[in-house]
N, C-alpha and C positions, 0 to 999 in steps of 0.2 A: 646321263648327261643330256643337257636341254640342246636341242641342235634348233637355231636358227634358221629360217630362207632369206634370201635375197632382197627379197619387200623389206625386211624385219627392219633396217635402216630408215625406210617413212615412218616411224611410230618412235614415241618415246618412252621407254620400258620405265616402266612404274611399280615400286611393291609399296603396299600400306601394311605397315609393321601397329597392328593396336597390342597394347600393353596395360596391364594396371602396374606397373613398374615392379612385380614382385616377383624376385626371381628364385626358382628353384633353387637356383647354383650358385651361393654368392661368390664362389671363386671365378665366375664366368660371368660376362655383361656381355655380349654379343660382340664388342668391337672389332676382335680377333675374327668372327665371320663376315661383319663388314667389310673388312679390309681384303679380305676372298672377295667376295663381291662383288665389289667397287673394281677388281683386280681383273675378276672376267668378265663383267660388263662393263666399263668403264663408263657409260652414255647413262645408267640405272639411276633414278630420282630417288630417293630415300624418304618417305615421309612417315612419322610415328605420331601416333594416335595415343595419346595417355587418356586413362578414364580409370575410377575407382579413386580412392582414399589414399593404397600403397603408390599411386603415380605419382602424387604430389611431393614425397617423401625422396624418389626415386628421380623428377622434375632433369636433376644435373645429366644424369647417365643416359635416360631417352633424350635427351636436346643434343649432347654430342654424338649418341648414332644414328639422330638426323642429319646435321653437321656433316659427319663426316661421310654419309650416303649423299651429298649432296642434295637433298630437301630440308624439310623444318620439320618440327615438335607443335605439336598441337593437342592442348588438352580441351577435353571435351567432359563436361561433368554432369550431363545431360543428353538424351534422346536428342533435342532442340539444335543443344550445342554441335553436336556428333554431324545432322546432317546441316548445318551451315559450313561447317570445314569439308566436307567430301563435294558441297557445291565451291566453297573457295578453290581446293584442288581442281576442281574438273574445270574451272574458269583460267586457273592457269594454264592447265595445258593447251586451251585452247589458242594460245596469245602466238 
């Protein structure tokens, strides 16, 4: 179990979820663990990273467990693309 300090309240906890939308389990999209999540951290940004071919296929299911982690979906279909969104993320957090 991740135990937090005191400080952990000035920072805004962040996970980057990258995906090529292709799931192992197609009985399983992650939502169900989102909602864990979002449940014990409540403050946690959600941002997903699609990249490959299977993501764009998959587009619907990674935009809602951005959505509902409270960040966006962001496809990146390139090296280039990839690190322009990790500079748009890091320029958000800074705001």
């Amino acid at each position: 179990m991740l135990e937090l300090g005191a400080d952990f309240v000035d920072f805004q906890p962040l996970l980057l979820l990258m995906s090529d939308g292709d799931a192992s389990n197609q009985k399983e999209n992650g939502m169900k663990e989102m909602a864990e999540l979002k449940k014990k951290f409540p403050q946690l940004l959600v941002y997903v990273i699609g990249f490959g071919k299977e993501c764009v296929s998959h587009r619907s299911t990674l935009d809602k467990l951005a959505l509902q982690g409270g960040g966006k979906f962001c496809y990146a279909p390139d090296g280039n693309q990839l690190k322009d969104i990790f500079e748009e993320i890091s320029t958000s957090l800074k705001m």
